[in-house]
Biopython code that builds the backbone (N, CA, C, O; Angstrom):
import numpy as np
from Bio.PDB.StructureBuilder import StructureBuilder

atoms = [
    (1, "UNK", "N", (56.681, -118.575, 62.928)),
    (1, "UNK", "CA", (57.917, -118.653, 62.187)),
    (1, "UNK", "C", (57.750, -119.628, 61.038)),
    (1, "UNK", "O", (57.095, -120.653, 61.229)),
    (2, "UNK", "N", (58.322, -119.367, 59.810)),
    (2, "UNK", "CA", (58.231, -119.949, 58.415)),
    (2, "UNK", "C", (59.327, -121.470, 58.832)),
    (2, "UNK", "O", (60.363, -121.662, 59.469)),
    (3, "UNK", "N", (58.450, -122.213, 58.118)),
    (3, "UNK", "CA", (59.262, -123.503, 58.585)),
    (3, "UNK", "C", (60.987, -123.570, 57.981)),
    (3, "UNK", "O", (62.008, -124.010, 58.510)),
    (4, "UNK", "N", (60.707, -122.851, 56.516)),
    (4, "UNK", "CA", (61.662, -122.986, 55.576)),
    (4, "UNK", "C", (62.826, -121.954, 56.282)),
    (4, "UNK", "O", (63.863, -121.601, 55.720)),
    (5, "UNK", "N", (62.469, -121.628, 57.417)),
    (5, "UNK", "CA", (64.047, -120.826, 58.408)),
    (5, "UNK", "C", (64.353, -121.589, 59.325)),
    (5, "UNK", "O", (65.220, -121.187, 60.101)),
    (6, "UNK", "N", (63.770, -122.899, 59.539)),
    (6, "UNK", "CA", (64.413, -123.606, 60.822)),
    (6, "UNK", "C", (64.532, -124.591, 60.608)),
    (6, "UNK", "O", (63.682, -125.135, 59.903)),
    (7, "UNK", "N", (65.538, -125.260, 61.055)),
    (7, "UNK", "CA", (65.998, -127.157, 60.731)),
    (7, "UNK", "C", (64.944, -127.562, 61.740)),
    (7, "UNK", "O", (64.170, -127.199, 62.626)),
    (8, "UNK", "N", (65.612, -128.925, 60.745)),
    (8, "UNK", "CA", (63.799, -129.800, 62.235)),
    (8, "UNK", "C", (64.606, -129.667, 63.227)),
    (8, "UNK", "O", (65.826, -129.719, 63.384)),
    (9, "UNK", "N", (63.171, -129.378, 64.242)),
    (9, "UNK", "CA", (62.851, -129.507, 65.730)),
    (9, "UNK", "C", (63.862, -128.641, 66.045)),
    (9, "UNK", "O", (64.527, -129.213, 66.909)),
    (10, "UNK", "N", (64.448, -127.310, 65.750)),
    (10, "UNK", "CA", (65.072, -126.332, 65.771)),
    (10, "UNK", "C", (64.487, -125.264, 65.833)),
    (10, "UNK", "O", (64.073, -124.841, 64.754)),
    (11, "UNK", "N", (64.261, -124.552, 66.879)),
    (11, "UNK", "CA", (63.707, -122.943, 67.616)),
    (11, "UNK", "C", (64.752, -122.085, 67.649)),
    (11, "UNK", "O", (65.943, -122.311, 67.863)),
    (12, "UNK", "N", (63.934, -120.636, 67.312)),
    (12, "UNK", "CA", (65.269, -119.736, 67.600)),
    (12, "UNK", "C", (65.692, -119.805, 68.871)),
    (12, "UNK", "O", (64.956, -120.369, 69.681)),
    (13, "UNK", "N", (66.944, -119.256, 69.301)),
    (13, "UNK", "CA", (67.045, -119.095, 70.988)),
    (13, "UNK", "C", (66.791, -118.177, 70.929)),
    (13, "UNK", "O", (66.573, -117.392, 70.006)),
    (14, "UNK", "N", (66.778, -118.113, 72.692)),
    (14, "UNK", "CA", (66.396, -116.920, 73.863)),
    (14, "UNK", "C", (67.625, -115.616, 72.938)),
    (14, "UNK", "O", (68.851, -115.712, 72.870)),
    (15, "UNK", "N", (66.912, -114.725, 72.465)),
    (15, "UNK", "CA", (67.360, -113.318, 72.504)),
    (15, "UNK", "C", (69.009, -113.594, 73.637)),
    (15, "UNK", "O", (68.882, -113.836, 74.838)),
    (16, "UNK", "N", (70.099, -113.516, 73.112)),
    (16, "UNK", "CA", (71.288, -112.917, 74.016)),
    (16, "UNK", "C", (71.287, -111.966, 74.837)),
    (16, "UNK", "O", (70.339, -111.181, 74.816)),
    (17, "UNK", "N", (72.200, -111.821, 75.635)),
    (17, "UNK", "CA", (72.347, -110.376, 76.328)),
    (17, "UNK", "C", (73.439, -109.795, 75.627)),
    (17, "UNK", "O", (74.426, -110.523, 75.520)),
    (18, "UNK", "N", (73.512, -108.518, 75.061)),
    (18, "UNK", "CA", (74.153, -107.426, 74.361)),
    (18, "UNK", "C", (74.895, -106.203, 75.099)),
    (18, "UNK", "O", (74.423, -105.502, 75.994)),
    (19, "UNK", "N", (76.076, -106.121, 74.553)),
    (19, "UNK", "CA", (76.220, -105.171, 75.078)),
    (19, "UNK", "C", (76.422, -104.159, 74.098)),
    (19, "UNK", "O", (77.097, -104.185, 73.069)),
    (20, "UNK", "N", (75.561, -103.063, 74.711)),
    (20, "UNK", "CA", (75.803, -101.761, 73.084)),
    (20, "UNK", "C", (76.580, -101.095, 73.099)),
    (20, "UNK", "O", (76.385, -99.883, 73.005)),
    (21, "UNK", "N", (77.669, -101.583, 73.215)),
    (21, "UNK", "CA", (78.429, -100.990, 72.894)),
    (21, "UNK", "C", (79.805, -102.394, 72.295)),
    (21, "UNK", "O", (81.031, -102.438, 72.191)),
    (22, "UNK", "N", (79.014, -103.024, 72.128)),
    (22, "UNK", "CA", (80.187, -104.036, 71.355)),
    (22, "UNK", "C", (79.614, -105.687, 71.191)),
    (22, "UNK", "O", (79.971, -106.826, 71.493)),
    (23, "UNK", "N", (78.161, -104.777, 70.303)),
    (23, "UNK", "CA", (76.665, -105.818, 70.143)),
    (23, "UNK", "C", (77.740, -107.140, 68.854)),
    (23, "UNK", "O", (78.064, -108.320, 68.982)),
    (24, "UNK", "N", (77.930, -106.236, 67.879)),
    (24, "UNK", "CA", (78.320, -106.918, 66.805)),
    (24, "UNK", "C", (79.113, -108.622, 66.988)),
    (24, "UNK", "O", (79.050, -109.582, 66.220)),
    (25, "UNK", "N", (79.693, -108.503, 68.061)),
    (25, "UNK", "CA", (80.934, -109.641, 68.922)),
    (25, "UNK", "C", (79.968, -110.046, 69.624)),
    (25, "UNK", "O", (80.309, -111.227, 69.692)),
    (26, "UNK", "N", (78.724, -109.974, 70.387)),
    (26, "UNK", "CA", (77.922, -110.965, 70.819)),
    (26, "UNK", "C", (76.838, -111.383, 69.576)),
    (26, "UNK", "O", (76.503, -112.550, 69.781)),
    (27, "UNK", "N", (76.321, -110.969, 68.636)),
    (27, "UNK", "CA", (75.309, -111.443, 67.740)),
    (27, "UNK", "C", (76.131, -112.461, 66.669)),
    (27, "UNK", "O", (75.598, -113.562, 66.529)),
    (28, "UNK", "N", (77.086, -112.276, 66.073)),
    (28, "UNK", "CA", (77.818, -113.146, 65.125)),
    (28, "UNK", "C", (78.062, -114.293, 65.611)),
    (28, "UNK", "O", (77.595, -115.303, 65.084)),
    (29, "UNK", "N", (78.905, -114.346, 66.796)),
    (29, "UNK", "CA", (79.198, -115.939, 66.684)),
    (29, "UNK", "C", (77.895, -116.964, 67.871)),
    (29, "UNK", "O", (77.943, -118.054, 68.441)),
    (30, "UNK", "N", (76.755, -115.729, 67.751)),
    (30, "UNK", "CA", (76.020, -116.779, 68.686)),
    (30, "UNK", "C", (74.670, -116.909, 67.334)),
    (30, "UNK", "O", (73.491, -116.581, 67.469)),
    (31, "UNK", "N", (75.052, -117.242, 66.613)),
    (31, "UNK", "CA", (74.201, -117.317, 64.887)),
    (31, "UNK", "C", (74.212, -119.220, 64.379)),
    (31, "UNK", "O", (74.502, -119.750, 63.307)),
    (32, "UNK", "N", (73.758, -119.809, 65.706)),
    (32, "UNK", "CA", (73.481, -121.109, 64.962)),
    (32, "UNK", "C", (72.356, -121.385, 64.734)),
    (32, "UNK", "O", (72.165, -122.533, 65.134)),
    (33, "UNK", "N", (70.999, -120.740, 64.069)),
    (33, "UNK", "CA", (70.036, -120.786, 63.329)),
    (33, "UNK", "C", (70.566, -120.958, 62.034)),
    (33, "UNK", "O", (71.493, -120.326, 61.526)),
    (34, "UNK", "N", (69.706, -122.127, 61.409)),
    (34, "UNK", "CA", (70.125, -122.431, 60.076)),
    (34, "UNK", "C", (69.231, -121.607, 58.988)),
    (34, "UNK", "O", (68.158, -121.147, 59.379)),
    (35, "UNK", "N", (69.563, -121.439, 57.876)),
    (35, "UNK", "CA", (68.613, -121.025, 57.020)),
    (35, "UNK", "C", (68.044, -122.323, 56.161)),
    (35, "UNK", "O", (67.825, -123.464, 56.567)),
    (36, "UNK", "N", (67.913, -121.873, 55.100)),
    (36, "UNK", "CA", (66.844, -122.280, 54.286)),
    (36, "UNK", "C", (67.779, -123.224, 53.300)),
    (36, "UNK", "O", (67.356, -123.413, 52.160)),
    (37, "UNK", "N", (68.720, -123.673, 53.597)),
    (37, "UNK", "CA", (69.544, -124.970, 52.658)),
    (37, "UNK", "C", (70.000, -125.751, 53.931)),
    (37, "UNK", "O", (70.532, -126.853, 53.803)),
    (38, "UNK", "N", (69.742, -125.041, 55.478)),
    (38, "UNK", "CA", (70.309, -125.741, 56.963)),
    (38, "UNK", "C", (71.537, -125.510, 56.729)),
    (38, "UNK", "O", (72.229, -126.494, 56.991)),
    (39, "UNK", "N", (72.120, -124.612, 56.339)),
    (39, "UNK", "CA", (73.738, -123.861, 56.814)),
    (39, "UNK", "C", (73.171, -122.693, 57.971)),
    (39, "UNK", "O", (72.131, -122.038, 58.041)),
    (40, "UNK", "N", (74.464, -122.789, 58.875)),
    (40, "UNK", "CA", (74.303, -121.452, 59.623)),
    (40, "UNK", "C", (74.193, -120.532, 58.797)),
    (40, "UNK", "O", (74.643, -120.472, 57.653)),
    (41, "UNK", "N", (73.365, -119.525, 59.580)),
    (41, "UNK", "CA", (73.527, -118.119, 59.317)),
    (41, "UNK", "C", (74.344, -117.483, 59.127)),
    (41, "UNK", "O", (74.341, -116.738, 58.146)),
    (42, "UNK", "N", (75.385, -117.534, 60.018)),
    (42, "UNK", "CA", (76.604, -117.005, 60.060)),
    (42, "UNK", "C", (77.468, -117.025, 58.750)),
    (42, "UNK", "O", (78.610, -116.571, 58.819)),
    (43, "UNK", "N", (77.024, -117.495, 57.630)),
    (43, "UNK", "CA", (77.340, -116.734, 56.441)),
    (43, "UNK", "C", (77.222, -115.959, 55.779)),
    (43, "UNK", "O", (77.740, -115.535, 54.746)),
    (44, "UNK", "N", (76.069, -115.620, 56.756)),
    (44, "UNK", "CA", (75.339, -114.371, 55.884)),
    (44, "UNK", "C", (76.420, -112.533, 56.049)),
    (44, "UNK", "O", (76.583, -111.529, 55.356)),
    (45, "UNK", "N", (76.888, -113.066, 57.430)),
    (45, "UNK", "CA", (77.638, -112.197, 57.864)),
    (45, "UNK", "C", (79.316, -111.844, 57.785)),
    (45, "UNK", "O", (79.921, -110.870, 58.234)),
    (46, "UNK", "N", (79.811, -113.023, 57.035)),
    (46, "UNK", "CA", (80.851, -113.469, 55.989)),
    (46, "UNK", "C", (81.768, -112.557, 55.669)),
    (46, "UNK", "O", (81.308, -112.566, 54.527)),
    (47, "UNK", "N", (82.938, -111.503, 55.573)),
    (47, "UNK", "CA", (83.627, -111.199, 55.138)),
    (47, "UNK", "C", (83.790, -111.011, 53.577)),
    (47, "UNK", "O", (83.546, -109.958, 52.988)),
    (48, "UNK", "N", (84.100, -111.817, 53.172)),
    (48, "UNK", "CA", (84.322, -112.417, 51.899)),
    (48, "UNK", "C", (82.875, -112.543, 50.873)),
    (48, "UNK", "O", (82.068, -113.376, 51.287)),
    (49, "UNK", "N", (82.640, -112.106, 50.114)),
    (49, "UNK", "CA", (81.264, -112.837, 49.782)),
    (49, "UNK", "C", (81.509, -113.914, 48.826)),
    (49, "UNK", "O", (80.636, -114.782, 48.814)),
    (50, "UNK", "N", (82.696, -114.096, 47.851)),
    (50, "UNK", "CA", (83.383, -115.208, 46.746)),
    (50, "UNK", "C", (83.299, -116.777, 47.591)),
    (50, "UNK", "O", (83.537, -116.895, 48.793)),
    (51, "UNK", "N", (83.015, -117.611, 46.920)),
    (51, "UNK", "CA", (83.170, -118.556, 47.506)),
    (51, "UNK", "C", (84.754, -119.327, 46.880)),
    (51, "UNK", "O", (85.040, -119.407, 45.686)),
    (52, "UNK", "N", (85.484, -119.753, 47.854)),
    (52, "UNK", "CA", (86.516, -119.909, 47.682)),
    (52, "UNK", "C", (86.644, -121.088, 46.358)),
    (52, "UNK", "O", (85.929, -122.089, 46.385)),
    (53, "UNK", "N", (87.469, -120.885, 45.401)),
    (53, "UNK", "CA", (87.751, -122.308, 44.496)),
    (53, "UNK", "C", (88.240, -123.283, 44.859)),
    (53, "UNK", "O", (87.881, -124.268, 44.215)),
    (54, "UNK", "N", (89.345, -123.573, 46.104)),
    (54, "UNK", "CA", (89.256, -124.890, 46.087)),
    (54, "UNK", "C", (89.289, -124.864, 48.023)),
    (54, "UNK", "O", (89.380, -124.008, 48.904)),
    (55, "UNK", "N", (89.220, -125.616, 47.976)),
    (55, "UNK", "CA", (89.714, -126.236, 49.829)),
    (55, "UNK", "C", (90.987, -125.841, 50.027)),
    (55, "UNK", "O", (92.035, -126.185, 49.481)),
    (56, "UNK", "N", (90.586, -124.549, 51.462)),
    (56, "UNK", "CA", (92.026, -124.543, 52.109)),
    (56, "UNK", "C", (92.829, -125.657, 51.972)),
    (56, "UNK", "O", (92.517, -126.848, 51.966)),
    (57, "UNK", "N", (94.371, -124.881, 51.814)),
    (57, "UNK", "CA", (94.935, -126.165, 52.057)),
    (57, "UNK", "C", (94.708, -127.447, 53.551)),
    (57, "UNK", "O", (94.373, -128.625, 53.674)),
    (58, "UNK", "N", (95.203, -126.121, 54.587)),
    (58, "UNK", "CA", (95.228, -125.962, 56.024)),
    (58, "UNK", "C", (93.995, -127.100, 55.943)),
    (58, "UNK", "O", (94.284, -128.184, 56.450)),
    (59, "UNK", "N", (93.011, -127.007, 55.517)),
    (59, "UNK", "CA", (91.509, -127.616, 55.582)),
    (59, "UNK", "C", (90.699, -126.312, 56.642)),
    (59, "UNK", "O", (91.023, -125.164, 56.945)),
    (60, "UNK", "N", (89.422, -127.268, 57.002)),
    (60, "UNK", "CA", (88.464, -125.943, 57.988)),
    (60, "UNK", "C", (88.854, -126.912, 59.297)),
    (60, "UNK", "O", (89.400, -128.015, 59.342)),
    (61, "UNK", "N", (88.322, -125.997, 60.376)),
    (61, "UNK", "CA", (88.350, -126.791, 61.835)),
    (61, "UNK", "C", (87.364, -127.862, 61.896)),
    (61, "UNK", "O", (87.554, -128.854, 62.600)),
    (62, "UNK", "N", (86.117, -127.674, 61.051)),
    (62, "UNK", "CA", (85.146, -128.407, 61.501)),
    (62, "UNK", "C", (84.261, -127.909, 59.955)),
    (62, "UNK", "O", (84.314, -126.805, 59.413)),
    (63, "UNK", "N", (83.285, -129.424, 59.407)),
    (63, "UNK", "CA", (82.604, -129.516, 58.604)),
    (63, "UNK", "C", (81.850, -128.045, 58.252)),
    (63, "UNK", "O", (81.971, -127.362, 57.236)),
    (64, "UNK", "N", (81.167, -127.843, 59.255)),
    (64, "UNK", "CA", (80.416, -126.335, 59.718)),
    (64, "UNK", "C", (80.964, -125.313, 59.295)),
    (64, "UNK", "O", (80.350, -124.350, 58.835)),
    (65, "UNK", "N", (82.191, -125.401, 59.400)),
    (65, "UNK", "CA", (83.133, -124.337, 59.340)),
    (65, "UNK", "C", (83.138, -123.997, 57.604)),
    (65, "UNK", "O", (83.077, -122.883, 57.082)),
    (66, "UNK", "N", (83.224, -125.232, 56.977)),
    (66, "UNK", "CA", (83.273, -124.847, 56.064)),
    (66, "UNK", "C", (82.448, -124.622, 54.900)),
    (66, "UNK", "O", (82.834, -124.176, 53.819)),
    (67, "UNK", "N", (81.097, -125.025, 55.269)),
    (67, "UNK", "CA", (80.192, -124.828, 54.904)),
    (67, "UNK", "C", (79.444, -123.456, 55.016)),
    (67, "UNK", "O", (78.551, -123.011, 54.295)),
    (68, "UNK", "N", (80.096, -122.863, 56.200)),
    (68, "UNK", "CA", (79.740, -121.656, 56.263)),
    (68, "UNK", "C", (80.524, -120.248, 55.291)),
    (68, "UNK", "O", (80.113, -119.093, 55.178)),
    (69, "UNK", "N", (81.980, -121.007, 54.592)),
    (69, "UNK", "CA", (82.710, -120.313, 54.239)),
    (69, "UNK", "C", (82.745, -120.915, 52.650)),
    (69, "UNK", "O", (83.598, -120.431, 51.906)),
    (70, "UNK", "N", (82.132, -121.620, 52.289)),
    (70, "UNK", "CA", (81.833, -122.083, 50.932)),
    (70, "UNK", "C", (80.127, -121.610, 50.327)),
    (70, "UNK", "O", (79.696, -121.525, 49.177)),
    (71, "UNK", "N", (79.573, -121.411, 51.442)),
    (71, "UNK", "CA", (78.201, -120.860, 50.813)),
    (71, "UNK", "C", (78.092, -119.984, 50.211)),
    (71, "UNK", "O", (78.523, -118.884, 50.557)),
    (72, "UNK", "N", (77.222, -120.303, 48.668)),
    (72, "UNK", "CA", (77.122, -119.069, 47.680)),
    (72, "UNK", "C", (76.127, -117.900, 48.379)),
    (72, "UNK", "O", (75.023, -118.037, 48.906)),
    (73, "UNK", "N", (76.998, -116.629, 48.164)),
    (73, "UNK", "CA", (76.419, -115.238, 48.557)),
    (73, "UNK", "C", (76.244, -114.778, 46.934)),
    (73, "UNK", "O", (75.146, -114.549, 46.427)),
    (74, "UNK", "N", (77.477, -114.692, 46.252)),
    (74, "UNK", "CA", (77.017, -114.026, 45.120)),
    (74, "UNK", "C", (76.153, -114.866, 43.923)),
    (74, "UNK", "O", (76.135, -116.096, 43.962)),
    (75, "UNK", "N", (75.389, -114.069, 42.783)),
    (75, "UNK", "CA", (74.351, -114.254, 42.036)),
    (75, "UNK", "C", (75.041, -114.934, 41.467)),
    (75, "UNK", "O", (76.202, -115.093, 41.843)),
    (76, "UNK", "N", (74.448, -115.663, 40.180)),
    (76, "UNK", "CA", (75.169, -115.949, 38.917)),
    (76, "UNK", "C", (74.507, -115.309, 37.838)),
    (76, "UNK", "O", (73.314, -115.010, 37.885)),
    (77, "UNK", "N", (75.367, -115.056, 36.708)),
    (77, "UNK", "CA", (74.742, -114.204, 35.393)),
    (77, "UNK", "C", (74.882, -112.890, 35.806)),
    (77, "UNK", "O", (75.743, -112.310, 36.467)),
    (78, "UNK", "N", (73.397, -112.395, 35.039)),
    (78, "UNK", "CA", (72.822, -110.735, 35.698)),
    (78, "UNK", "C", (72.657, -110.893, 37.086)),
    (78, "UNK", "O", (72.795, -109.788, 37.610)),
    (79, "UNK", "N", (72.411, -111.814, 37.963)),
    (79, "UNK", "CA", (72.001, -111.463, 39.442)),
    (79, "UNK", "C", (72.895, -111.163, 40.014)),
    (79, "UNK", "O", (73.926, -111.697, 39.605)),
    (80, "UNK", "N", (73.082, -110.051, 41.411)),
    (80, "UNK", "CA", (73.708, -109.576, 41.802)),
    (80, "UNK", "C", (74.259, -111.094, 43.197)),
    (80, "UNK", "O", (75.287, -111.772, 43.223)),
    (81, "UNK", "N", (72.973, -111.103, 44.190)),
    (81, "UNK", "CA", (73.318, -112.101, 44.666)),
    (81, "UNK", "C", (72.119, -113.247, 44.234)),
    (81, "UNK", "O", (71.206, -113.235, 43.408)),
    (82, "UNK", "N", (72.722, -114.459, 45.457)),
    (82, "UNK", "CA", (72.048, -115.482, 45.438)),
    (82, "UNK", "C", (70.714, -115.483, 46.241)),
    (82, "UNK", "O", (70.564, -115.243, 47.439)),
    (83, "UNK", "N", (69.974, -115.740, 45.499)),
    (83, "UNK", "CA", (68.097, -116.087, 46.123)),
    (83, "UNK", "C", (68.029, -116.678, 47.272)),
    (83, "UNK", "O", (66.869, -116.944, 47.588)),
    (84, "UNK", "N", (69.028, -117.070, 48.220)),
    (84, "UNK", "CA", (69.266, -118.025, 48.994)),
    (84, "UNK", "C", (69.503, -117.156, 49.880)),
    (84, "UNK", "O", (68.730, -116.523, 50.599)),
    (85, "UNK", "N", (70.464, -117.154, 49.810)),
    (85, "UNK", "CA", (71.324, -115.672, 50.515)),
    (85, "UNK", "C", (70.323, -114.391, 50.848)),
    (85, "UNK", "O", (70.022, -114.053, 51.993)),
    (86, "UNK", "N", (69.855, -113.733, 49.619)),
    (86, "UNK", "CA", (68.900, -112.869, 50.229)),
    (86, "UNK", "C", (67.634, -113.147, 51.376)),
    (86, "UNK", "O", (67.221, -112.291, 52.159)),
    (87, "UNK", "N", (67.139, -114.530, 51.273)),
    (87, "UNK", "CA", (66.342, -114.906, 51.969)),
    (87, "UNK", "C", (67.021, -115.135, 53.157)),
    (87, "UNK", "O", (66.547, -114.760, 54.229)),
    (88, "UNK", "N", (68.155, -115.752, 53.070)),
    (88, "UNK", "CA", (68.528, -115.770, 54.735)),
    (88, "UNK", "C", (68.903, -114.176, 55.306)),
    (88, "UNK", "O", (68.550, -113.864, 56.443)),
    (89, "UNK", "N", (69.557, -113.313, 54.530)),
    (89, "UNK", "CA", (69.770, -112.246, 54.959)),
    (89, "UNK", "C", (68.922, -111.272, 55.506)),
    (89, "UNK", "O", (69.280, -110.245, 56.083)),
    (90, "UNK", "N", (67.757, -111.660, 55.288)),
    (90, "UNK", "CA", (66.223, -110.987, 55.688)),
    (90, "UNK", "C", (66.395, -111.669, 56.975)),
    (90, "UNK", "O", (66.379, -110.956, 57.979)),
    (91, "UNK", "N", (66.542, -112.808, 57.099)),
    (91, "UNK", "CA", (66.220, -113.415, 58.777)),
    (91, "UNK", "C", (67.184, -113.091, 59.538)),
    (91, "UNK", "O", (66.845, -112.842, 60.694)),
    (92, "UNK", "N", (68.270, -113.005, 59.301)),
    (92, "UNK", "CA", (69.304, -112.572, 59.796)),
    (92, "UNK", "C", (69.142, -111.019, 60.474)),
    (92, "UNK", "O", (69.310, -110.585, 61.614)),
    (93, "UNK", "N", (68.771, -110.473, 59.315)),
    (93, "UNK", "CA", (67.810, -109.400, 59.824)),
    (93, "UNK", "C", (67.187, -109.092, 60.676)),
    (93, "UNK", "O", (67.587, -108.297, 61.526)),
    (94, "UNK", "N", (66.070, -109.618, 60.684)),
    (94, "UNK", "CA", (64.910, -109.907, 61.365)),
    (94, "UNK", "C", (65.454, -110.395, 63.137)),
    (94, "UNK", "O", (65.199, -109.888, 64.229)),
    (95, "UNK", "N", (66.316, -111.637, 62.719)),
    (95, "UNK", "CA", (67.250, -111.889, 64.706)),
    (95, "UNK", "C", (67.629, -110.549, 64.929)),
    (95, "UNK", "O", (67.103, -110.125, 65.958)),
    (96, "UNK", "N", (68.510, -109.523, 64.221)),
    (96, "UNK", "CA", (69.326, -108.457, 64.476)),
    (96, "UNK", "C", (68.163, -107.534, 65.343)),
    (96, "UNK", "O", (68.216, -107.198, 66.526)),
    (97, "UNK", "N", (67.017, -107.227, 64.256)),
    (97, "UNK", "CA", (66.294, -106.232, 64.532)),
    (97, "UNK", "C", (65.539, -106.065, 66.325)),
    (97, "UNK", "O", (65.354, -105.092, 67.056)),
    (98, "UNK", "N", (65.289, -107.466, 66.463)),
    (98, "UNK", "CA", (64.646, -108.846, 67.570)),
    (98, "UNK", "C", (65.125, -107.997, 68.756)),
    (98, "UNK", "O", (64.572, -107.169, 69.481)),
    (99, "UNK", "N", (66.348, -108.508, 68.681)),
    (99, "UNK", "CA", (67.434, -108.442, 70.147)),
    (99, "UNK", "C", (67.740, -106.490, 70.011)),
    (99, "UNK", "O", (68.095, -105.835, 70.991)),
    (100, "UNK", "N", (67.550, -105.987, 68.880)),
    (100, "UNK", "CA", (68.391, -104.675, 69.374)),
    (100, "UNK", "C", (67.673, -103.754, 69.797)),
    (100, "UNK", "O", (68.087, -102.903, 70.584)),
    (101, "UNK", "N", (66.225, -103.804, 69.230)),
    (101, "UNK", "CA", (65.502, -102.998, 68.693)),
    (101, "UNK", "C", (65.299, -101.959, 69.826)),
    (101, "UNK", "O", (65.291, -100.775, 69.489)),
    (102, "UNK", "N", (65.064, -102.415, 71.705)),
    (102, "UNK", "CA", (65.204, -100.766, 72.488)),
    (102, "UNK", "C", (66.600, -100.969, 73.119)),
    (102, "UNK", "O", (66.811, -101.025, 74.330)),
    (103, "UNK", "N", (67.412, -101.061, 72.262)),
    (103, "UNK", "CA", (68.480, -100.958, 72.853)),
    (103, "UNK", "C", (69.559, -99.839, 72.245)),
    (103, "UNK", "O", (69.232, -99.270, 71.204)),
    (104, "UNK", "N", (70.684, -99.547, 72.793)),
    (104, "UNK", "CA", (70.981, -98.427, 71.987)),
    (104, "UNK", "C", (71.942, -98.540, 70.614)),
    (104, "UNK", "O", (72.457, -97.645, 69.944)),
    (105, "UNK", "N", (71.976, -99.956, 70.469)),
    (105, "UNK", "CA", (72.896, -100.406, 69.185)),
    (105, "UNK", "C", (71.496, -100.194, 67.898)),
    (105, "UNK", "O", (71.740, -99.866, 66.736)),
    (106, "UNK", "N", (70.612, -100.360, 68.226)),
    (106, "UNK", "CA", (69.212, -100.206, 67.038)),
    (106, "UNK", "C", (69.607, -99.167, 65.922)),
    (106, "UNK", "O", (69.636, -99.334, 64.703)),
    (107, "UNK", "N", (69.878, -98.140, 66.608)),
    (107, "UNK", "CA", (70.350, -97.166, 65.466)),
    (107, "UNK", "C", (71.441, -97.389, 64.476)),
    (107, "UNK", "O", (71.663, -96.628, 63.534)),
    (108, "UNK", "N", (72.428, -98.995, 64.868)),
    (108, "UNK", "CA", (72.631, -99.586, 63.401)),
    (108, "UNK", "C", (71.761, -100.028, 62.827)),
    (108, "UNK", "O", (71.710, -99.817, 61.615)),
    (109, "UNK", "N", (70.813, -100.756, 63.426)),
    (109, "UNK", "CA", (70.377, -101.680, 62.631)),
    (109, "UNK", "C", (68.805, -101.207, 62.190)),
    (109, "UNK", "O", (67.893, -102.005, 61.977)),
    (110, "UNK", "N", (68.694, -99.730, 62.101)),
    (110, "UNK", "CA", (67.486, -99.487, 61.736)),
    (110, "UNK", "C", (67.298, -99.261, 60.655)),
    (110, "UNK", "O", (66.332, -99.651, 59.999)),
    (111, "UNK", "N", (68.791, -98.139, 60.038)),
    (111, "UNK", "CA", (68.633, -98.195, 58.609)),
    (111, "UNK", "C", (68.367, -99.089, 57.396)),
    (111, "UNK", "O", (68.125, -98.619, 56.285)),
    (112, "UNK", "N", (68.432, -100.639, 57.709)),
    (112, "UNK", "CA", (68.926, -101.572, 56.982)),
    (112, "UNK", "C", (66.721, -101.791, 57.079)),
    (112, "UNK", "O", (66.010, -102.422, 56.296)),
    (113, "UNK", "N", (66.423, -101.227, 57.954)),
    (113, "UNK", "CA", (64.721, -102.013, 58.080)),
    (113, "UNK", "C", (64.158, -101.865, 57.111)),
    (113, "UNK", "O", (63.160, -102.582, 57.042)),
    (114, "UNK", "N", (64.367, -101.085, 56.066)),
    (114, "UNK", "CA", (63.435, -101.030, 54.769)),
    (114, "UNK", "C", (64.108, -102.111, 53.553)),
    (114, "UNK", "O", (63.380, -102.388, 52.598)),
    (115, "UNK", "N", (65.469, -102.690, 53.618)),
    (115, "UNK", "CA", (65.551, -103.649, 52.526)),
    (115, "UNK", "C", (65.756, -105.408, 53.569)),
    (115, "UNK", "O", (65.876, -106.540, 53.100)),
    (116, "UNK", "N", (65.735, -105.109, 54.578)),
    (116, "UNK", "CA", (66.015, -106.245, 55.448)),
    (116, "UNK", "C", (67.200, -106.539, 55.411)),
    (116, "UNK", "O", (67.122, -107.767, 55.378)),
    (117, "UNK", "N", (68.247, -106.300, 55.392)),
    (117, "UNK", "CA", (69.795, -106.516, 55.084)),
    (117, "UNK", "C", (70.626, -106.422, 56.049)),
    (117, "UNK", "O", (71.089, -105.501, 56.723)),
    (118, "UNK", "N", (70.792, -108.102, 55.975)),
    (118, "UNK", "CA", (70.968, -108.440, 58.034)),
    (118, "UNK", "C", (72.723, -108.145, 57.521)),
    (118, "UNK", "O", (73.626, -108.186, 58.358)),
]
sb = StructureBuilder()
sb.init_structure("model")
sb.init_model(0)
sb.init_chain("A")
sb.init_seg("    ")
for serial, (resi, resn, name, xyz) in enumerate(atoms, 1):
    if name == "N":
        sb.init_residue(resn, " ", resi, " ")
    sb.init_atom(name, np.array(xyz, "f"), 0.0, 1.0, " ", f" {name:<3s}", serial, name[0])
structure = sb.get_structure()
């Protein structure tokens, strides 16, 4: 594993147990591998791709929280997205592909195997 996908002294975990039929709700919120700036992953998988202009009012629950919901996805200029983003989205990937691959949720996540697009 490339160092530049893991915070120090940070290993992926043990593969989850899935259920295929409602994989998506176990892989998202068990996404505390950091990428390559040490934000969760779990932005990669984001709703929203804009990063918000200012701070909820409400605020976030937790620092994390909002770091995960302030991280740039989109490019600037001509780029579509961020260099950052695509690189984590490959690993993101790559966990997805990990855990699904003989299972019967794979057939989401197979199409995506030729651009890596977790």
């Amino acid at each position: 594993m490339s160092v530049a996908f893991v915070a120090k002294n940070q290993e992926d975990p043990d593969a989850p147990e899935i259920n295929p039929k409602n994989w998506p709700l176990t892989l998202i919120p068990s996404m505390k591998i950091f990428g390559v700036t040490k934000i969760p992953l779990a932005y990669v998988v984001r709703e929203d791709t804009a990063v918000p202009a200012a701070v909820q009012v409400n605020g976030y629950t937790t620092n994390i929280d909002e770091l995960i919901a302030r991280s740039p996805i989109e490019g600037t200029g001509a780029t579509q997205w961020n260099q950052t983003y695509l690189t984590d989205r490959a690993r993101v990937w790559e966990l997805m592909s990990a855990i699904t691959r003989n299972k019967e949720c794979w057939t989401y996540v197979k199409p995506a195997q030729k651009t890596h697009d977790g």
